[in-house]
Each structure stands twice: as structure tokens, then as C-alpha cells.
LUMKOL-378596 format. One record per residue (C-alpha): residue in one letter; residue number from 0; x, y, z. Coordinates in steps of 0.1 Angstrom, whole numbers, plus 5000, padded with zeros to 4 digits. Each point is the difference from the previous one (the first is absolute). Example, Ala and Ser with C-alpha at 12.3 -4.5 7.8 and 13.67 -1.06 7.14 Angstrom:
<sites>
vexza / vexfi / east / north / up
A / 0 / 5123 / 4955 / 5078
S / 1 / 5014 / 5034 / 4993
</sites>
This chain:
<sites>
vexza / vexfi / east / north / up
X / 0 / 5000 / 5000 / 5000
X / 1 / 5013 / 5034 / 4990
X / 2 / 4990 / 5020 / 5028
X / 3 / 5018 / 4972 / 5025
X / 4 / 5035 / 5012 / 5009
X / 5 / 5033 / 4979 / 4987
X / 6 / 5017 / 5011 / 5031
X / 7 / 4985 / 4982 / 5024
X / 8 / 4987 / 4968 / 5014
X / 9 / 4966 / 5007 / 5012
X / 10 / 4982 / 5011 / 4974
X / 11 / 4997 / 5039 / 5009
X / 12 / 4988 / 5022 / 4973
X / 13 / 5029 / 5015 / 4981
X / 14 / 5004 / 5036 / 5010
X / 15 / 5005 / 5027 / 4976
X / 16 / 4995 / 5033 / 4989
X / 17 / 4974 / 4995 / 4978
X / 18 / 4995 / 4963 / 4985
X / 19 / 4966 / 4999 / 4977
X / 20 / 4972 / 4976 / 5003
X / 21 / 4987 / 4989 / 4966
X / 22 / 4971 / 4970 / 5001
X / 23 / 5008 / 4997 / 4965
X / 24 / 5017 / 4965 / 4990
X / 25 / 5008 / 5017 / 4970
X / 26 / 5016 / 5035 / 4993
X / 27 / 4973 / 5024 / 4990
X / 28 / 5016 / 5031 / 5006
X / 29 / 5041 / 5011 / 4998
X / 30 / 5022 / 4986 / 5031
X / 31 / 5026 / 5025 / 5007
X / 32 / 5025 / 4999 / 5030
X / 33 / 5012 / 5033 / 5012
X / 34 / 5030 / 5008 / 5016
X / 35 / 5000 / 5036 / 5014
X / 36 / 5035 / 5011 / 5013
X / 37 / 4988 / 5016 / 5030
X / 38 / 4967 / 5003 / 5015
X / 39 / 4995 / 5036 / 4998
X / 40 / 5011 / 5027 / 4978
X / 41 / 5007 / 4984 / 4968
X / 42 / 4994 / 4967 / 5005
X / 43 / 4965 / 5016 / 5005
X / 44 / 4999 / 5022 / 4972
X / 45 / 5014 / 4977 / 4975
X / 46 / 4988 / 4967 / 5009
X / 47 / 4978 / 4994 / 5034
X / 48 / 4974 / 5028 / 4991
X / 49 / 4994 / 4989 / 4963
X / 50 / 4998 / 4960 / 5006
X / 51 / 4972 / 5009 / 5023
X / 52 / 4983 / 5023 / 4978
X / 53 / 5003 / 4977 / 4968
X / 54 / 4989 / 4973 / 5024
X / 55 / 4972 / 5016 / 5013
X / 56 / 4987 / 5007 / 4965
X / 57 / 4994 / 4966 / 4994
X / 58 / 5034 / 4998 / 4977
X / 59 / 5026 / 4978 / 5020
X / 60 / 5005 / 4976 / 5025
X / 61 / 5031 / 4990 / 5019
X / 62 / 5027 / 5009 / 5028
X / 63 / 5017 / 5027 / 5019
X / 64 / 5037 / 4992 / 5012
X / 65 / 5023 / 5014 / 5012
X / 66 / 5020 / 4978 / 4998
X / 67 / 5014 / 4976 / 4966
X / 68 / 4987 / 4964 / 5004
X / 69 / 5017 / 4971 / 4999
X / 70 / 4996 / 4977 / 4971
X / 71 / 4976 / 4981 / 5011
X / 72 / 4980 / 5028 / 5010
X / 73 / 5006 / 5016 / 4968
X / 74 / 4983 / 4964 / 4989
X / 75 / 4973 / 5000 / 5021
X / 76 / 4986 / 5034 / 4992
X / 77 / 5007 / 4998 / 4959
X / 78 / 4998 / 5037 / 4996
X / 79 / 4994 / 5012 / 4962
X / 80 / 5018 / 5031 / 5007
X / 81 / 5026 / 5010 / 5023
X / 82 / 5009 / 5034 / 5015
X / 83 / 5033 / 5003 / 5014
X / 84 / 5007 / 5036 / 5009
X / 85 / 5030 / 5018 / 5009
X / 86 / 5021 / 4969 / 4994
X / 87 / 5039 / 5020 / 4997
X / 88 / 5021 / 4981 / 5021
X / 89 / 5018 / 4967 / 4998
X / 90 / 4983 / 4979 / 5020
X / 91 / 4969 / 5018 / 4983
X / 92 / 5009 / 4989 / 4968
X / 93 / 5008 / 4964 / 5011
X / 94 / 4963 / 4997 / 5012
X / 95 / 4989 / 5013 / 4966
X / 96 / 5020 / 4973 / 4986
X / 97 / 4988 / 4974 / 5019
X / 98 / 4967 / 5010 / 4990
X / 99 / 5006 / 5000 / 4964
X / 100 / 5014 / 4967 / 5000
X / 101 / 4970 / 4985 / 5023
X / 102 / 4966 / 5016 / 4990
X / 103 / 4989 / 5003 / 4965
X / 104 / 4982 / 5037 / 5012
X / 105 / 5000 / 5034 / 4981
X / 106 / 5029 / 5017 / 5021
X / 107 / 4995 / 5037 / 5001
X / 108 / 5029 / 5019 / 5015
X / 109 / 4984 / 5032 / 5015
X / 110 / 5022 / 5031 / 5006
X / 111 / 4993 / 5033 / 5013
X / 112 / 5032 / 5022 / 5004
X / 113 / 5033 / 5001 / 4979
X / 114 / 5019 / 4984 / 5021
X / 115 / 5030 / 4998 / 4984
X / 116 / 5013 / 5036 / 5001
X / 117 / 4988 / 5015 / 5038
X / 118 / 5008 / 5033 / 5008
X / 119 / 5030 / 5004 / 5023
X / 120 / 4977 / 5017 / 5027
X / 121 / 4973 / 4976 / 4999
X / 122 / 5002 / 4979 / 5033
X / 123 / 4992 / 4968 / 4976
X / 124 / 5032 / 5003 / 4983
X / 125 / 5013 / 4987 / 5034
X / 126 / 4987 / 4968 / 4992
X / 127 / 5008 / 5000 / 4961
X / 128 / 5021 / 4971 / 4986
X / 129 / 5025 / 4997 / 4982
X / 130 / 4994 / 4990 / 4958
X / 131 / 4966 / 5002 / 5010
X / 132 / 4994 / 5008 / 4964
X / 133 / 5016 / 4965 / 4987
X / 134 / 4975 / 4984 / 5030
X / 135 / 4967 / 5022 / 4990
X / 136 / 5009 / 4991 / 4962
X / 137 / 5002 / 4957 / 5008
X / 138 / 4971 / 5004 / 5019
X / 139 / 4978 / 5014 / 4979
X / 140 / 5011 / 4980 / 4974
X / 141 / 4988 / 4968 / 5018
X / 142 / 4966 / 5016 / 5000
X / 143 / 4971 / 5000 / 4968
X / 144 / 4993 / 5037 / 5007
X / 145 / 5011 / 5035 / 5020
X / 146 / 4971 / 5025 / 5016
X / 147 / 5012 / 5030 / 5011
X / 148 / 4984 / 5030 / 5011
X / 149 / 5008 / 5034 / 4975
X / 150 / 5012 / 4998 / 4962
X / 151 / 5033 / 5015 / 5014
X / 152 / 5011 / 4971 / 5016
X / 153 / 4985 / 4975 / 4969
X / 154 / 5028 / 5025 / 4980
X / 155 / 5026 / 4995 / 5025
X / 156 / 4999 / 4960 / 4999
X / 157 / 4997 / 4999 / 4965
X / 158 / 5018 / 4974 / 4985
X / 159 / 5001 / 4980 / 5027
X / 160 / 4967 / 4984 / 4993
X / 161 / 4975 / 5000 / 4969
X / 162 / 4968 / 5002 / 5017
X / 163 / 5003 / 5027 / 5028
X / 164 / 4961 / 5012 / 5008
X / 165 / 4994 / 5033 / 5018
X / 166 / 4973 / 4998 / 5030
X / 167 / 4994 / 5035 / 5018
X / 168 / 4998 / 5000 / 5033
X / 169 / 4965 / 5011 / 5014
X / 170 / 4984 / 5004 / 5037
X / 171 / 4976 / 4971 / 5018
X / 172 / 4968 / 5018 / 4999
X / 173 / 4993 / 4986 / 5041
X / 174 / 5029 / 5018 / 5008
X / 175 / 4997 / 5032 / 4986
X / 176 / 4966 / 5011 / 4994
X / 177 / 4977 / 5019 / 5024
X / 178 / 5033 / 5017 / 5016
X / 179 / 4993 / 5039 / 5014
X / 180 / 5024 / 5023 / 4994
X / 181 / 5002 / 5039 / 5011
X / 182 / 5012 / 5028 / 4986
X / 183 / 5010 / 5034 / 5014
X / 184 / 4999 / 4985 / 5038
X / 185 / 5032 / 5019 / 5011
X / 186 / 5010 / 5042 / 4996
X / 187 / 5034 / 4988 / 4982
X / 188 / 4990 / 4974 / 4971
X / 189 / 5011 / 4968 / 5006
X / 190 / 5026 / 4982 / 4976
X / 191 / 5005 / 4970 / 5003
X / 192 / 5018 / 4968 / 4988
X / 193 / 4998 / 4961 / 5006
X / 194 / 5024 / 4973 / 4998
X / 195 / 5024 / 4973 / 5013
X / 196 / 5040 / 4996 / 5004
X / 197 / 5007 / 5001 / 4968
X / 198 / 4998 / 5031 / 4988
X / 199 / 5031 / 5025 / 5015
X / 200 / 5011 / 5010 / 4967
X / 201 / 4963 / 5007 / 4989
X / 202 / 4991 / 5020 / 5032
X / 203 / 5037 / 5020 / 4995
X / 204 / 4987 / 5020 / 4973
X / 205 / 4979 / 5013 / 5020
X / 206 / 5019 / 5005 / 5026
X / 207 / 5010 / 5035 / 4999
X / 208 / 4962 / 5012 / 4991
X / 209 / 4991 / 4982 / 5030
X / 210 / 5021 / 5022 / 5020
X / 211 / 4992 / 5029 / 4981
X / 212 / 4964 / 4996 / 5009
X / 213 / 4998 / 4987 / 5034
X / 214 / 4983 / 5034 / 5012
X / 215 / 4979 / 5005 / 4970
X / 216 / 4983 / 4965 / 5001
X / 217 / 4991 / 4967 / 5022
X / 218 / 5027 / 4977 / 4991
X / 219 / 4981 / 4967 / 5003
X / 220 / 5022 / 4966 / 4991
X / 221 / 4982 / 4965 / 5002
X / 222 / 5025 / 4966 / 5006
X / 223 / 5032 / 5015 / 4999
X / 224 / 5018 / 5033 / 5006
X / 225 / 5039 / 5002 / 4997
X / 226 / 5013 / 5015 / 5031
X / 227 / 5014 / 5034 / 4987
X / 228 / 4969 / 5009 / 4988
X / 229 / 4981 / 4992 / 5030
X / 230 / 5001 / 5035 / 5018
X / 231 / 4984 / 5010 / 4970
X / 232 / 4970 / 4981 / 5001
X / 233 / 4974 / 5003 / 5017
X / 234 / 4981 / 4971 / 5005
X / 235 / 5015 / 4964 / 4998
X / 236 / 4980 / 4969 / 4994
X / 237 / 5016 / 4964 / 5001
X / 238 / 4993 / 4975 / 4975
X / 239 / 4968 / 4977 / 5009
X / 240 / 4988 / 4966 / 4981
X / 241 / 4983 / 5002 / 4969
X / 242 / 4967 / 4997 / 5009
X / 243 / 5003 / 5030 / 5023
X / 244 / 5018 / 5019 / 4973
X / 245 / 4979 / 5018 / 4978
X / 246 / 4976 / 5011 / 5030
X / 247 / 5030 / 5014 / 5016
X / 248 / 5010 / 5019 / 4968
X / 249 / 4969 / 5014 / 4994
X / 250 / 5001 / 5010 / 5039
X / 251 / 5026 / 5024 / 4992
X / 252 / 4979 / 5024 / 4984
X / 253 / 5028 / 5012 / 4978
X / 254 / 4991 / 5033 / 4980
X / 255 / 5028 / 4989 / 4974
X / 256 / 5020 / 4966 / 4999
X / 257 / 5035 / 4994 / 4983
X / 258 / 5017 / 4971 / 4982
X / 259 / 5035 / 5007 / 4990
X / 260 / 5022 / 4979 / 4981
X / 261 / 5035 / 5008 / 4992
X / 262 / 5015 / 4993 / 4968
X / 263 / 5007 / 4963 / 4994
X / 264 / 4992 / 4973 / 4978
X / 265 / 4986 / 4979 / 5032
X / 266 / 4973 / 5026 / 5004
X / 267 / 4997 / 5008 / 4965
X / 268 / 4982 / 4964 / 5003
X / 269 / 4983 / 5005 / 5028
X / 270 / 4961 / 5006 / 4995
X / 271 / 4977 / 5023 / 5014
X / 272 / 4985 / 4983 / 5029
X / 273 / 5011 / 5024 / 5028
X / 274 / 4975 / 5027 / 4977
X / 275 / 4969 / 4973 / 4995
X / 276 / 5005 / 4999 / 5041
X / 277 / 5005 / 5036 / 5003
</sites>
């Protein structure tokens, strides 16, 4: 029984992040596996968010993981289609191996950032390996097909691949619709701007008109905030999940919010999420 765990010698259910029912003997609709590389962020935006929604609609059935199965798991599902996202290191690239060489699955290799070139500043290029370009060209060459998320990063990688399809990203509707936001709630406007860790050479562009400013307007900075510019701001908010997220942002009641990106072919890829949440 597929829902019985492999792992165990009692019979327990087999635990999972999302592991379908289907009470057909027969596939009647496309089994996909999904394999987000995180679970928020863009694990959501890229994968979670629309294997539920394609699911919901009646289009799909299949599995969550977070995790690459094992061989016999891989044989016990029998996906159609694979998603392996974010796959760029080299144990990465084994598993995508191994999965070529035991399931006869669509493998899709989903990407969302150009991660071979990372600006110097970016707190991600901390974690950057070395020729990942050789490993991000063998792994997606061990898959039938590349999603990414602009036309930008489709250019970048081409060559690499001949069937590279562009998916936007877009917003769950549950998450951000019926969201209040005010305007004009302070006697300074309020500017504002939202991210995580990875952007000190975005936010240091601004940098000097943040000091500039600081008397004239509410400096208000959601998830991060690099110290010199903190007795500038003035309000802080740390980062919260993602279900709390877009409440909190619209909490802010920013009169005018700010997305800056400095020159670099990593964010010349980059697509225009931060805006759709703004």
C-alpha cells in the first residue's frame, strides 16, 4: 500500500508533506512529484503554491517532498513529471541523476535566480560554489525541460538547454486579497522598503538618500536593515513567516515603497515580484 511507510515495521502511515490520494486504479489525471527547495519564499512561489493551485483545479494529482526519494520510492509513486527545483550543487546534481536513471518521469528543472554570477554584496554569494556554472549546465542537461521565471533569465541560459519555458511569478489570491492599507496616516510620508539578507548592495544605493532624508520622511524598513543606516530609520520591523507576510506589509501603511536593484546581471534576471507584493 502506498500510503504505508517503507521505513518502518508496523505499518504506520507514511508521513509526508503532501502525499495525494487518488481512488483511481488507473491514472486519470497528470501525476507530478514536486520538490520545492525550501518551504517558503521560493520554494513557495515557484513550486508549493502552483502544485496546489493546478491541483485544486482539478488538473494534477501527486506529491510534495521535500525531500528526493529513493528509488523505490521514486517506483512506488510513478510520477509523469518531475519537478526538481533549485538543483545547483553536487550532491544536487547526483540526485537528479539518480533520478534520471530510475524513473522514466518528465524531469523539469525549475530555476528562479541567475545563480551563477551573484553580486559581491549579496549575502548568498557567501554560499556560492565554485564552477557552479559547469554543475547548473549538467544538471539541467539531465532534465527534458527548464522553467524559469522572467525572459531575462530564459536569455541568460541560453544555449544551455533547447526548451527553456518562462512562468511569471504571480501572488496566492488567500494570501493577498482583502488586505487594508492606509495612506497619509503619519505628518512625514512614510517610505518604506521590504526585504531579507540579501540585498546590502541593493539597499546601498540608497543609502546616502536615506540619510539625506531621515528628517524629511518616516524611514520605515521591513526584514532587514544594515546597521549604518539604522539611525536613519525610523521604524524597524523583523522578518515574519510567510503567511503573516503580506498582512504585515500592508500594516505598514507606506505612502510610497522602493525596490532598488543595483546594476548586475543577477538582478537584471530577477522578476518583479517584490512590485506584485508592493
Amino acid at each position: 500500500n502506498v500510503n504505508l511507510s517503507l521505513n518502518t515495521n508496523n505499518f504506520s502511515l507514511e508521513p509526508g508533506f503532501k502525499n495525494d490520494w487518488n481512488p483511481f486504479a488507473r491514472h486519470m489525471l497528470p501525476r507530478v512529484l514536486a520538490i520545492p527547495i525550501n518551504e517558503t519564499a521560493v520554494g513557495h512561489y515557484r513550486v508549493t503554491q502552483p502544485f496546489l493551485e493546478l491541483e485544486a483545479a482539478g488538473q494534477v494529482l501527486g506529491n510534495l517532498s521535500f525531500h528526493t526519494p529513493s528509488d523505490i520510492e521514486l517506483e512506488r509513486q510513478s510520477p509523469d513529471v518531475i519537478i526538481l527545483q533549485g538543483r545547483y550543487s553536487d550532491s544536487a546534481v547526483n540526485e537528479v541523476e539518480r533520478v534520471r536513471n530510475s524513473s522514466r518521469a518528465f524531469r523539469i528543472f525549475e530555476l528562479d535566480d541567475y545563480v551563477i554570477d551573484v553580486p559581491k554584496k549579496n549575502a548568498h554569494v557567501r554560499k556560492s560554489i565554485v564552477g557552479v556554472e559547469q554543475i547548473v549546465r549538467c544538471a539541467i542537461g539531465l532534465c527534458d525541460r527548464v522553467v524559469v521565471s522572467t525572459q531575462p533569465l530564459a536569455d541568460a541560459l541560453k544555449g544551455m538547454h533547447d526548451d527553456i519555458r518562462v512562468v511569471p511569478n504571480m501572488l496566492a489570491p488567500h494570501l493577498w486579497t482583502g488586505l487594508s492599507s492606509q495612506r497619509r496616516t503619519s505628518r512625514k510620508p512614510r517610505v518604506g522598503w521590504g526585504g531579507g539578507t540579501s540585498h546590502d548592495g541593493d539597499l546601498a544605493i540608497i543609502a546616502d538618500v536615506v540619510r539625506l532624508l531621515a528628517d524629511e520622511v518616516e524611514w520605515v524598513f521591513f526584514g532587514m536593515c544594515p546597521p549604518a543606516l539604522k539611525p536613519y530609520v525610523h521604524e524597524f520591523h523583523p522578518a515574519v513567516g510567510l503567511q503573516a507576510y503580506p498582512a504585515k506589509l500592508a500594516s505598514l501603511n507606506l505612502d510610497l515603497a522602493l525596490a532598488p536593484l543595483e546594476f548586475h546581471i543577477f538582478n537584471d534576471c530577477k522578476s518583479n515580484l517584490r512590485l506584485l507584493e508592493y
